[in-house]
N, C-alpha and C positions, 0 to 999 in steps of 0.2 A: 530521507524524504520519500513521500512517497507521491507516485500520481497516476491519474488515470483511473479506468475502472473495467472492468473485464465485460462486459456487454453496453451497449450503446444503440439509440433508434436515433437520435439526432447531432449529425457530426458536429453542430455548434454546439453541444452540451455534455460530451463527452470528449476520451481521449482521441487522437488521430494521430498514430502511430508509422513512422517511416524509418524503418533499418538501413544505416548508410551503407550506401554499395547496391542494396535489394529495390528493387521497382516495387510499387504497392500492388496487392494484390489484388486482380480485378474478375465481379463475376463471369463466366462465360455468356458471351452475346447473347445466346439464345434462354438464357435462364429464367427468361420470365414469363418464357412458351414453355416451361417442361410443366409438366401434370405433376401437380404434391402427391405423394404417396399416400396410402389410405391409412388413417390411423384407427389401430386397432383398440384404439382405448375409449375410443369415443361413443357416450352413453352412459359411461361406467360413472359410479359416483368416485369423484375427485381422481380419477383416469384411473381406477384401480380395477385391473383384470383378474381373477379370484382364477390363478395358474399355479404353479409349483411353487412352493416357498423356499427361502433361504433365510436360516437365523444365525443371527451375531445378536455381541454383544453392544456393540454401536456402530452403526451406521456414518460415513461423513459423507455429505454430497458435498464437491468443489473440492478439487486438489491443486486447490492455489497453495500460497505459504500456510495461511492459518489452517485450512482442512489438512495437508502433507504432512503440517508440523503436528498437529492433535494425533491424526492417525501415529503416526511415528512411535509418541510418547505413550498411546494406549498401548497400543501392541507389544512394546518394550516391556509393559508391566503384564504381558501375557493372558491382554484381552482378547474376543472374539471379536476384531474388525474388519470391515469393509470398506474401502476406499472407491467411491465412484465420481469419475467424470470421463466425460466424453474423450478430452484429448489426450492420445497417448504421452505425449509432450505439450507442457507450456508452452505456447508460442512468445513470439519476443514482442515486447510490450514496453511503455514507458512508464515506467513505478517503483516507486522503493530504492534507489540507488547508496543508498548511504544508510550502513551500521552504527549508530551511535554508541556510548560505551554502556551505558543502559542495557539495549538490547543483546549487547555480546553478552553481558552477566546476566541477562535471561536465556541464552539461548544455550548456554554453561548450563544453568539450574534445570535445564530440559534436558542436556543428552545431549545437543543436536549439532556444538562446536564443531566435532568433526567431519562430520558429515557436510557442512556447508562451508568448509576453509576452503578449500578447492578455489569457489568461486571470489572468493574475498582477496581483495588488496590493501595491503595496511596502510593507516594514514598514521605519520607519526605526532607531525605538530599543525597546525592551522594556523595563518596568519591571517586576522583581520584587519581590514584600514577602508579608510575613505580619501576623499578628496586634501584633509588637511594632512594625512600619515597616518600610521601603524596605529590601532587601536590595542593591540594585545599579538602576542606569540601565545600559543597555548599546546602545551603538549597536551596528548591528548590517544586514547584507544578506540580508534574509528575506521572504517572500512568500506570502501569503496567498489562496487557491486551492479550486477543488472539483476534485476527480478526475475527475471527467465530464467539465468543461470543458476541463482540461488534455488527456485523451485525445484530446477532441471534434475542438480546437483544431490538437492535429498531426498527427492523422487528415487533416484539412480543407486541409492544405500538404504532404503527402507529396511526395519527389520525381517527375516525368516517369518513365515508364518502371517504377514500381512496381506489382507486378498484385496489384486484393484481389481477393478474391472471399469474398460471404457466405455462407458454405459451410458446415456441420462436416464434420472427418475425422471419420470412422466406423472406421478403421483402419490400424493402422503396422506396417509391414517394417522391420527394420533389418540391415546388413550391414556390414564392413569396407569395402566398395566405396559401393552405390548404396541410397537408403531410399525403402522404396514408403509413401504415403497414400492410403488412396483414399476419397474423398466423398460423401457425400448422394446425389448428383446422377449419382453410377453414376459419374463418372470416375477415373482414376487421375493421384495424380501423383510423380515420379521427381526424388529431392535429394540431393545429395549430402553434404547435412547439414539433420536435422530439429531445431528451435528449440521445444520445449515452452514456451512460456507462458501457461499456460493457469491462471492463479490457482491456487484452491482445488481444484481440480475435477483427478482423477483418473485418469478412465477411461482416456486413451493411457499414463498411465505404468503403469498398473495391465497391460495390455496386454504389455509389456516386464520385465515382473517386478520393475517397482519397488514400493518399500513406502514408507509414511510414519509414521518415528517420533515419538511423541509427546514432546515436552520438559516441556512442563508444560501442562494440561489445565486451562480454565478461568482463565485465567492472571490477567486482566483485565476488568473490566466499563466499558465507554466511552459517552459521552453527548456527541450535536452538535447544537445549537440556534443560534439567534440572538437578542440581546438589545439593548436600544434604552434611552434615558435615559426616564424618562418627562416630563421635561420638553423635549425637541427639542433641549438647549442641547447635544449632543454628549460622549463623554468625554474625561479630560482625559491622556488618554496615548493612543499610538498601536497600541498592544501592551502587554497587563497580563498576567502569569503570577504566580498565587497561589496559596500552599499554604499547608496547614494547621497546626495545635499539634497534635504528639503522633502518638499512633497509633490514637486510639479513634474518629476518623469512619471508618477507613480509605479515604482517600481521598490521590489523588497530587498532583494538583494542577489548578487550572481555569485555562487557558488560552483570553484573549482578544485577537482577532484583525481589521484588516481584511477584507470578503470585497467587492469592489467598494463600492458604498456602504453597507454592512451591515454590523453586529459579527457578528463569527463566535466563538464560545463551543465549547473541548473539554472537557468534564470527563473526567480519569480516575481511575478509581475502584478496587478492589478487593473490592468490593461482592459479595452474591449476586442474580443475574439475579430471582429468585424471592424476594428476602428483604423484612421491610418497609421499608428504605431508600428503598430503587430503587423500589417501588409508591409510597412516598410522596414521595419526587423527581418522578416524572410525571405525581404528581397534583396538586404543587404546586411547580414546580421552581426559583420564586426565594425565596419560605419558604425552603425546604428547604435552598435553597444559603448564608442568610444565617443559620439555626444552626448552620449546619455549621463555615463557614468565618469565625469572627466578623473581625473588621474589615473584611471586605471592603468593606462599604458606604462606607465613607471614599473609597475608590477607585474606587468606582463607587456613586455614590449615586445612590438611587431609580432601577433598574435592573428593565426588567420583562419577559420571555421574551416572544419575538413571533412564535413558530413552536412548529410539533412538536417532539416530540424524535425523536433518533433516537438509536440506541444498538446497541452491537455487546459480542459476549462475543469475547474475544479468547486464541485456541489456538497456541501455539508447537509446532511442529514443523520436522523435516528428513526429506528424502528421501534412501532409503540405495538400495543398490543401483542408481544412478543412472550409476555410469563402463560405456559402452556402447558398441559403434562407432555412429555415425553418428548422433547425439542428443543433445544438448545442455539444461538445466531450470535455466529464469534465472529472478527474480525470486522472487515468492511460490509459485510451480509450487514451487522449492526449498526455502525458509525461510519461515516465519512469521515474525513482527514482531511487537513491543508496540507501540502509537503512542506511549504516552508518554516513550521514548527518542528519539524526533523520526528514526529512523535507518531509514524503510522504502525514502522514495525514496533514500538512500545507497544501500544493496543495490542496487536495481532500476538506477541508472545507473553503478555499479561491476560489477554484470553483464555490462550490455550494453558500457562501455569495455572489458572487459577481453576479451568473445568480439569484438566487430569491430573493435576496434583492437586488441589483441595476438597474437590467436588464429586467426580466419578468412583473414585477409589471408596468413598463410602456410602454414595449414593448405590454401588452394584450391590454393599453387600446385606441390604433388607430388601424385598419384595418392594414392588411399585416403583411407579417414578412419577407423583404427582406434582400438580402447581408449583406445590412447596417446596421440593425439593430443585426443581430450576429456580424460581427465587432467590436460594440460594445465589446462584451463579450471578444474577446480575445485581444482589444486592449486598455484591463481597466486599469489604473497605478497597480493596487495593486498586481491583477496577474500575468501582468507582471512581476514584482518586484518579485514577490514567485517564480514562475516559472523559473526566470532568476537564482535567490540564489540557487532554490536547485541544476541545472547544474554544477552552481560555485563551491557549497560546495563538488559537488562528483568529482573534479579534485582534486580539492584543497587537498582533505584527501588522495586520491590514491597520490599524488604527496609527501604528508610530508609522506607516508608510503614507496615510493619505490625509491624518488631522491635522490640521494648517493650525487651529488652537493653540494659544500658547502654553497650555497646561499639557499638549501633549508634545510640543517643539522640546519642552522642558526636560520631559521625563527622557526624550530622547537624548536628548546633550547629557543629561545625566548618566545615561546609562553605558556613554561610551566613554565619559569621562570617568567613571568608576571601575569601568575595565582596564583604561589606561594605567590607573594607579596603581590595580592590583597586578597586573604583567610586568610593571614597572619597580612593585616592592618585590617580587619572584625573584628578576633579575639581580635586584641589587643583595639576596640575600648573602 
């Protein structure tokens, strides 16, 4: 799952993030009487300083997973890259906590298993059920994870030969030929293909005259805690996913998880950020979760929250005007995501297989990098195909969580009843 978004102007419409144990972090009082500093770019066309150049072979702005993971896989195959973002270290965020088996056999096809095991914890089997019992056991190849760590982690074994620098671009040139960035720091530098991955956060594609359409606004309301027995004695599955009766909690489902030696807890919801659910969830968030979701206690009895919560409002979009020469927008830079279709890091490492394993390797070795050859990248089947799914899946789940319809009551009774069967013929073979 993934959630949240790496930059935000309005706390109701982004993530809001709180590390248990850590106080949030708060400006200094006087911050709003200090003088901005003068920026040296200003004038310039699209903030480009005409200073010392630097050339590679691709450029990535944003060293979240998708930018880290791209860089990685270039450099690997003994390109000339550059890895810029500001923070020496990801900070801790609420996103992406769960490996699906999908993503481990892309992240195989990358190189990057080892380098990101560290932060991984295995999940063996997942039990799902509801209110009436057990919908399914599922074994299964899944791993439970925080997004800071896993960045942290392949940040921390990059190849030899990869240059970061804690930098921000301030401003992008693009051309059929060669692409100017030039940084902070008064420099320039010269690629011949620029990698946007830069999350949420706009400003270089805004630059380029890209737009971002909204898909559906508000889409989701999400909740990450941790949870503990109150008697030490442990619980008794390894991975629990439970959901609810009906459609009147509006809620999708609660999702628990290894996190090292920790329960890791998702709720997702449907909720209003602002309504009395969600204020009364936080204010008493295992109450809350045990009228909501009745039986659960069965399955996790005398279960009691042992952190903050954290919770993100979750926005689907896509970036249009995006086919450019010499620019590339992978991961969330492109697509939003729902977390509770499990399919963010899918996107994010079908991205990046598809621009350095299908893409770059032969876009480097003619002259140019026009239109057409980015085209390529986002009109490859495969991504398509991921990109199209995780859209579909995040109706799909809002729709069996909130259509009272009996056509959708239907598919839902069906669909748990068909899992039952088939956990059911597993067992009895």
């Amino acid at each position: 799952m993934e959630v949240g978004s790496e930059s935000a102007s309005d706390p109701k419409e982004a993530s809001r993030t709180e590390t248990p144990g850590r106080p949030p972090v708060r400006a200094p009082a006087d911050s709003k009487n200090r003088a901005e500093p003068a920026d040296p770019y200003l004038g310039q066309p699209n903030g480009l300083a005409r200073v010392k150049s630097h050339e590679v072979d691709v450029a990535v702005v944003g060293a979240g997973l998708a930018g880290t993971s791209a860089a990685a896989v270039l450099a690997g195959q003994g390109r000339r890259v550059l890895l810029l973002d500001p923070r020496a270290a990801y900070p801790d965020c609420f996103k992406a906590e769960k490996v699906e088996p999908d993503q481990a056999e892309l992240m195989r096809e990358l190189g990057l298993m080892d380098a990101m095991a560290p932060a991984l914890t295995p999940i063996h089997e997942v039990l799902s059920a509801c209110r009436t019992g057990v919908i399914e056991r599922r074994p299964i190849e899944q791993y439970g994870t925080l997004y800071h760590d896993l960045v942290n982690g392949l940040r921390a074994r990059l190849p030899e030969g990869l240059e970061q620098r804690p930098l921000r671009a301030r401003g992008i040139e693009t051309s059929p030929d060669l692409q100017r960035l030039s940084l902070e720091d008064g420099t320039e530098v010269t690629a011949r293909l620029v990698v946007l991955a830069c999350g949420a956060s706009e400003r270089l594609a805004k630059q380029l005259g890209m737009r971002r359409e909204w898909v559906s606004r508000r889409h989701s309301l999400d909740f990450g805690f941790y949870v503990a027995p109150r008697n030490g004695a442990g619980f008794a599955f390894d991975a629990l996913t439970y959901y609810p009766d009906g459609v009147a909690t509006r809620l999708g489902c609660l999702s628990l998880f290894p996190v090292g030696t920790h329960m890791r807890a998702n709720l997702f919801t449907y909720q209003d950020a602002d309504g009395a659910w969600a204020k009364r969830f936080q204010a008493a968030p295992a109450e809350t979760l045990l009228q909501s979701l009745p039986g659960l206690e069965e399955h996790a009895p005398g279960f009691e929250v042992t952190s903050r919560i954290e919770w993100a409002v979750i926005e689907l979009y896509r970036v249009e005007g995006h086919v450019q020469p010499g620019v590339v927008v992978i991961g969330d830079a492109f697509q939003g995501v729902c977390p509770i279709t499990g399919t963010g890091l899918s996107k994010v490492f079908r991205d990046v297989a598809t621009l350095c394993l299908d893409c770059v390797p032969t876009w480097l070795e003619s002259p140019g990098m026009g239109a057409e050859k980015v085209a390529a990248f986002y009109d490859h089947p495969r991504k398509v195909k991921t990109d199209q799914h995780s859209l579909e899946s995040a109706f799909y789940s809002r729709e069996i969580a909130l259509n009272s319809s009996w056509r959708w009551r239907r598919r839902a009774a069906l669909d748990r009843w068909s899992r039952r069967v088939a956990s059911y013929l597993k067992l009895t073979r």
